[in-house]
N, CA, C and O of each residue as an XYZ file, in Angstrom:
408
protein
N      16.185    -16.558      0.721
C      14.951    -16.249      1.407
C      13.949    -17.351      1.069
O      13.703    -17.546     -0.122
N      13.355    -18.079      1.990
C      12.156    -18.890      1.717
C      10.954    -18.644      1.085
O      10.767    -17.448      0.862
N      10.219    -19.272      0.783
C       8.837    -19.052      0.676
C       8.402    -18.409      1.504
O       8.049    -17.230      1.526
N       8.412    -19.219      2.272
C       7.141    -18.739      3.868
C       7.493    -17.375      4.136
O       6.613    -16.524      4.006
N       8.794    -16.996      4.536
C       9.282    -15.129      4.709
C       9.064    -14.932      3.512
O       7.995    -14.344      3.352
N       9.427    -15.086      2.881
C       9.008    -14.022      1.664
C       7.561    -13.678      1.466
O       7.280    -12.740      0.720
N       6.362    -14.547      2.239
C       5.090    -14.702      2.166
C       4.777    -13.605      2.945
O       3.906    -12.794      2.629
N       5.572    -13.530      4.138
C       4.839    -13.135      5.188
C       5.594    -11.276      5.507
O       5.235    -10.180      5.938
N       6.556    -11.824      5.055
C       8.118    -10.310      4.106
C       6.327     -9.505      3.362
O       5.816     -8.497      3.849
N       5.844    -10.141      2.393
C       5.399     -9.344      1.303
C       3.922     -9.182      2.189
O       3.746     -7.975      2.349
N       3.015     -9.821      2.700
C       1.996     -9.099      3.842
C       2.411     -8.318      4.526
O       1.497     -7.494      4.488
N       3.315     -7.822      5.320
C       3.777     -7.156      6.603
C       3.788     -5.547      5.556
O       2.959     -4.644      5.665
N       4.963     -5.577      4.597
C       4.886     -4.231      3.439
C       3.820     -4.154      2.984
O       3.525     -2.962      2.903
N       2.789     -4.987      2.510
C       1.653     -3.945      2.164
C       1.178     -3.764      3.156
O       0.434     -2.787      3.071
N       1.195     -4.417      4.648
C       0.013     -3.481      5.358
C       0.564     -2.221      5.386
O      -0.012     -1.186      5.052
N       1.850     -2.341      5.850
C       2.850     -0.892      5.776
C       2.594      0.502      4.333
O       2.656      1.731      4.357
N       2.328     -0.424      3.330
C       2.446      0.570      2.783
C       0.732      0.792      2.278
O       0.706      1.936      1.823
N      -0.125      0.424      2.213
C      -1.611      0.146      2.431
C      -1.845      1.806      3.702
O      -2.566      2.803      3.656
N      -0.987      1.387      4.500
C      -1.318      2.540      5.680
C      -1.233      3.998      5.366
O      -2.010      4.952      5.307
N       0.476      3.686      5.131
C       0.993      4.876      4.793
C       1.087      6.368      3.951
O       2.008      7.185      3.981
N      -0.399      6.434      3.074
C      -0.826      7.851      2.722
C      -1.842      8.115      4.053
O      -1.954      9.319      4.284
N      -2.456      7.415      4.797
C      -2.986      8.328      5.737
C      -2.575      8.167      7.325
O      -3.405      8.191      8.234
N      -0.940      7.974      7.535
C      -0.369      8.554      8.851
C       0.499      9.696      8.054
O       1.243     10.083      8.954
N       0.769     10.309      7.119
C       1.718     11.438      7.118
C       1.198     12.171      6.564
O       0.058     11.897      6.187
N       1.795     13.488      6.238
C       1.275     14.403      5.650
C       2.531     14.474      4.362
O       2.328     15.374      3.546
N       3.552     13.776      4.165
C       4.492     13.811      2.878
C       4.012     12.888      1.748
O       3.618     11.760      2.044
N       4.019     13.185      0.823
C       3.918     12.274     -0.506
C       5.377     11.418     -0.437
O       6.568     11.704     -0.315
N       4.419      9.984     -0.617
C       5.107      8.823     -0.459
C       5.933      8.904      0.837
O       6.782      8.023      0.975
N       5.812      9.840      1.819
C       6.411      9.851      2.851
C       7.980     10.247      3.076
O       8.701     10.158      4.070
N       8.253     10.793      1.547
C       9.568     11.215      1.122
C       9.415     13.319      1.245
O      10.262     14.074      1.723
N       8.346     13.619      0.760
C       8.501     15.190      0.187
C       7.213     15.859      0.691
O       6.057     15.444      0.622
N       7.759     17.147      1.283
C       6.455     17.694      1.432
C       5.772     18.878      0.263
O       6.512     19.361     -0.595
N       4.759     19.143      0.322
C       4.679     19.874     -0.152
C       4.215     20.887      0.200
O       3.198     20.845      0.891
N       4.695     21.917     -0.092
C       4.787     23.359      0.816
C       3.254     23.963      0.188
O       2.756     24.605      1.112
N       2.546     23.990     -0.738
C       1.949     24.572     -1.700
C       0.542     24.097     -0.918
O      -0.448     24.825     -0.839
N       0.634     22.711     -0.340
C      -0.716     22.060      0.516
C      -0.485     21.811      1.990
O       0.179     20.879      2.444
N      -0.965     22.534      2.529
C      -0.944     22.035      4.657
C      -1.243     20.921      4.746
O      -0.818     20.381      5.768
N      -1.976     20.144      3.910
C      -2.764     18.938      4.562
C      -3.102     18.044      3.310
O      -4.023     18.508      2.637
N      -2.588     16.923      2.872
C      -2.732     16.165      1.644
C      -4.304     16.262      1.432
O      -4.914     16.467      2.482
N      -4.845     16.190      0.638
C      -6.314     16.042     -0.006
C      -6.582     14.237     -0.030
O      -5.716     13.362     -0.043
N      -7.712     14.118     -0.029
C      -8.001     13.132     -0.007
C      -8.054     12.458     -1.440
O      -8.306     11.253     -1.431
N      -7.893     12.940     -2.421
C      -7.221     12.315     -3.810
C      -5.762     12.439     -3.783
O      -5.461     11.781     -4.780
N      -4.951     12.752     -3.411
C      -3.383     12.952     -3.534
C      -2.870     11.814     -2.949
O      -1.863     11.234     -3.353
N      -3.891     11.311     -1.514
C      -3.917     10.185     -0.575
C      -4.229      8.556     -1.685
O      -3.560      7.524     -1.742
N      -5.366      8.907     -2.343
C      -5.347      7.751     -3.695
C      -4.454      7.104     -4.609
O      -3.995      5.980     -4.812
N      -4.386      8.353     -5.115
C      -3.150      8.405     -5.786
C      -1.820      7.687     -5.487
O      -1.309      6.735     -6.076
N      -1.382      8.401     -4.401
C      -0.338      7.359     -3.739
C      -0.431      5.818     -3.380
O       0.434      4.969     -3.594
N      -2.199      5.572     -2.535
C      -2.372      4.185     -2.743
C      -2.365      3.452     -3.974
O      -2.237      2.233     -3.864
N      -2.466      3.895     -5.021
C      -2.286      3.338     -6.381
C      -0.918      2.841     -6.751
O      -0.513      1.871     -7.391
N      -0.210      4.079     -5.978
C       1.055      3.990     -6.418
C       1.997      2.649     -5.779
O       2.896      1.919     -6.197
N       1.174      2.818     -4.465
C       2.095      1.972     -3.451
C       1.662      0.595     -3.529
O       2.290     -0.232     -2.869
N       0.670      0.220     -4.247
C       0.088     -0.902     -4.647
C       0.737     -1.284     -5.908
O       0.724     -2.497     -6.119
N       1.335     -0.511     -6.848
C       2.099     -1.254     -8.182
C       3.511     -1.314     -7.612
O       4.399     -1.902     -8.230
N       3.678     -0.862     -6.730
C       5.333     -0.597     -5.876
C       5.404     -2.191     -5.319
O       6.243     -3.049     -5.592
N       4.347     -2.268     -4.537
C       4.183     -3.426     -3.669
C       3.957     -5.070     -4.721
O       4.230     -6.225     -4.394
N       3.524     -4.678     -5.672
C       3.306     -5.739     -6.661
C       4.532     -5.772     -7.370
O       4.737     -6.960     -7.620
N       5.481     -5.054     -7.836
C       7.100     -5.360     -8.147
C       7.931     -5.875     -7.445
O       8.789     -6.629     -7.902
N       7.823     -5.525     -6.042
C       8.235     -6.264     -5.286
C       7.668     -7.455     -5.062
O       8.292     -8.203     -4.309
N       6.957     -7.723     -5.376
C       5.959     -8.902     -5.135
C       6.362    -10.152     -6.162
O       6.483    -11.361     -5.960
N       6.512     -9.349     -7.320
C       7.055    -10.160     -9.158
C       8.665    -10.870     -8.918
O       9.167    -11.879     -9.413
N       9.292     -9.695     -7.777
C      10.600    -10.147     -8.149
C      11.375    -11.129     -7.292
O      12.385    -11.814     -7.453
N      10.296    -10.879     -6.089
C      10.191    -12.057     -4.787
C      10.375    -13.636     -6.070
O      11.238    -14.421     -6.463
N       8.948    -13.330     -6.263
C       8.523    -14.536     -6.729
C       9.298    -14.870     -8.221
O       8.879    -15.859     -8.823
N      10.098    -14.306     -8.665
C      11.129    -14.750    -10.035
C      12.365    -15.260     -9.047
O      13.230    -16.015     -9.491
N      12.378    -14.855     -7.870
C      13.705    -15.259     -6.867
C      13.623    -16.703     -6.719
O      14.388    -17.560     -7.162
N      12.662    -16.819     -6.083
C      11.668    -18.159     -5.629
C      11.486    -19.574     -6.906
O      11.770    -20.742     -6.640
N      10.953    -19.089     -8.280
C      11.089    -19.563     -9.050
C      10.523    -19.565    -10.513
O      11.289    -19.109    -11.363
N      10.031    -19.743    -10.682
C       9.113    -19.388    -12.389
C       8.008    -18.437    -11.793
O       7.265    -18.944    -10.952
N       7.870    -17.505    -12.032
C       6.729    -16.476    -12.531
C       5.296    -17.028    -13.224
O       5.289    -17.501    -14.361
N       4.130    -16.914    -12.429
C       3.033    -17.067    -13.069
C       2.400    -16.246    -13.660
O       2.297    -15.124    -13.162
N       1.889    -16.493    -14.684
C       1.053    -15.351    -15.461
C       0.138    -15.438    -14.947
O      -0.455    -16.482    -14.678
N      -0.352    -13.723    -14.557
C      -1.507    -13.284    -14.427
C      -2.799    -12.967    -15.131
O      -2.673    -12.377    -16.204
N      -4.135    -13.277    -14.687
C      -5.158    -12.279    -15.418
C      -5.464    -11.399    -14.487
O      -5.158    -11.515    -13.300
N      -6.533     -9.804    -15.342
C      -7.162     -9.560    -14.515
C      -8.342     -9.571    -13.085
O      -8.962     -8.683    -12.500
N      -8.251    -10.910    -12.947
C      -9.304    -11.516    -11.655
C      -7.684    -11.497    -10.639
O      -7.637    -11.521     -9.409
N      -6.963    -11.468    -11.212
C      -5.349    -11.689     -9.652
C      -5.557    -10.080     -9.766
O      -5.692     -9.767     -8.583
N      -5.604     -9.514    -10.129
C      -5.384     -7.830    -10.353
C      -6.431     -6.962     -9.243
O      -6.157     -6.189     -8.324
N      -7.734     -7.465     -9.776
C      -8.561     -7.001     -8.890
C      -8.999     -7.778     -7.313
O      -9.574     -7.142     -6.429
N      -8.653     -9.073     -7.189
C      -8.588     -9.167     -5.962
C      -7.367     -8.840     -5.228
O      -7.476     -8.718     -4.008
N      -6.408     -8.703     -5.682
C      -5.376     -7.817     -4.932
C      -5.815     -6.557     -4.940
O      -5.768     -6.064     -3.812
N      -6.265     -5.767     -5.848
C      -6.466     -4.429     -5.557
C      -7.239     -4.597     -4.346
O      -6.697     -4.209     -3.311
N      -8.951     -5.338     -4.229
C      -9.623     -4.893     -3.027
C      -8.734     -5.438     -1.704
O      -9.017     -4.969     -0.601
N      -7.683     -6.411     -1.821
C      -7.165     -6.652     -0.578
C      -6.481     -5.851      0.281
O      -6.415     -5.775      1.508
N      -5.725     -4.963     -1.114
C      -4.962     -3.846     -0.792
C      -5.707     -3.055      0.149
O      -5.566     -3.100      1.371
N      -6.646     -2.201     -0.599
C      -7.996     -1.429      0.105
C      -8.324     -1.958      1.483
O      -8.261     -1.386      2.572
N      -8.643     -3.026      1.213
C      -8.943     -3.743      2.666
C      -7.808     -3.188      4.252
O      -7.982     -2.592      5.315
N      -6.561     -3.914      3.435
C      -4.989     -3.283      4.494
C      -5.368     -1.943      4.400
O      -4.772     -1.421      5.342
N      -5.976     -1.113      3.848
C      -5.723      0.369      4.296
C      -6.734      0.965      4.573
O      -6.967      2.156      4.367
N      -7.672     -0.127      5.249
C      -9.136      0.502      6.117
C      -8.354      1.098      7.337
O      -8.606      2.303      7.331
N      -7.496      0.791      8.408
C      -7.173      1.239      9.629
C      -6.961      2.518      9.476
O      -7.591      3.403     10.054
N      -5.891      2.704      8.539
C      -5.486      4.098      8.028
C      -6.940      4.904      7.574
O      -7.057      6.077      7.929
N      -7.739      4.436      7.004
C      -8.450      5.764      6.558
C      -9.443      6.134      7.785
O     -10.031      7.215      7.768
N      -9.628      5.160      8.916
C     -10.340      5.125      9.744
C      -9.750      6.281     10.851
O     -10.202      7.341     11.284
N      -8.658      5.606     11.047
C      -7.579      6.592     12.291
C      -7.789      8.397     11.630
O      -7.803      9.390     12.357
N      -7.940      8.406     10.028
C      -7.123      9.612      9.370
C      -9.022     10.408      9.524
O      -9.438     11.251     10.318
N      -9.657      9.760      8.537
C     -10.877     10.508      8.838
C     -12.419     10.148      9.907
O     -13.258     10.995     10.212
N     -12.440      8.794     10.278
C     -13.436      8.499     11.039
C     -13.568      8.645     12.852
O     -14.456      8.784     13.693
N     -12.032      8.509     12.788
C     -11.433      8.557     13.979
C     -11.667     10.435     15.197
O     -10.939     11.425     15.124
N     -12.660     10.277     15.946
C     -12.663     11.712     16.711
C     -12.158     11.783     17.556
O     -12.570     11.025     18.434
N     -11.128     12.552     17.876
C     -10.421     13.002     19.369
C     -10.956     14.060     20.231
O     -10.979     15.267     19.990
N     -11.385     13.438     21.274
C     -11.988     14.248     22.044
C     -11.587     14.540     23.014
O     -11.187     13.538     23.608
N     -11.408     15.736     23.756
C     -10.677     16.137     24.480
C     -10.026     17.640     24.645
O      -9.213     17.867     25.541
């Protein structure tokens, strides 16, 4: 796998997964839970947290494929986090800003 796909491999999954606590109603999109009709809007966090250290392993192991591993500080940490956030404005928009009228 190249650079460049693997660049563009690892944007395409986080927007995907950036989205994905607010098009479903399953945790991680695997399980429902019978106990809640409708995920809460912290359960929805949560998972973005999750899918953001998911997306960053995949991200580590791309890049050990590719070639030496750079060490990180926390300034790579937090601008990936807000980028993340950023990929998952559509989703929170469609999930709560979004009115259907009709």
């Amino acid at each position: 796998m190249s650079a460049a796909f693997s660049s563009w491999f690892l944007i395409g999954l986080a927007v995907l997964a950036a989205n994905l606590p607010f098009f479903n109603e399953r945790v991680l999109a695997v399980m429902q839970l019978a106990s809640l009709p409708k995920k809460p809007f912290w359960l929805r966090l949560i998972e973005l947290i999750v899918l953001y250290f998911l997306v960053g392993a995949i991200a580590y192991m791309l890049e050990a494929r590719i070639g030496s591993v750079f060490k990180q500080g926390w300034e790579f940490y937090a601008v990936t986090g807000c980028f993340f956030l950023v990929l998952a404005f559509p989703g929170f928009v469609y999930r709560y800003l979004h009115r259907r009228h009709g």
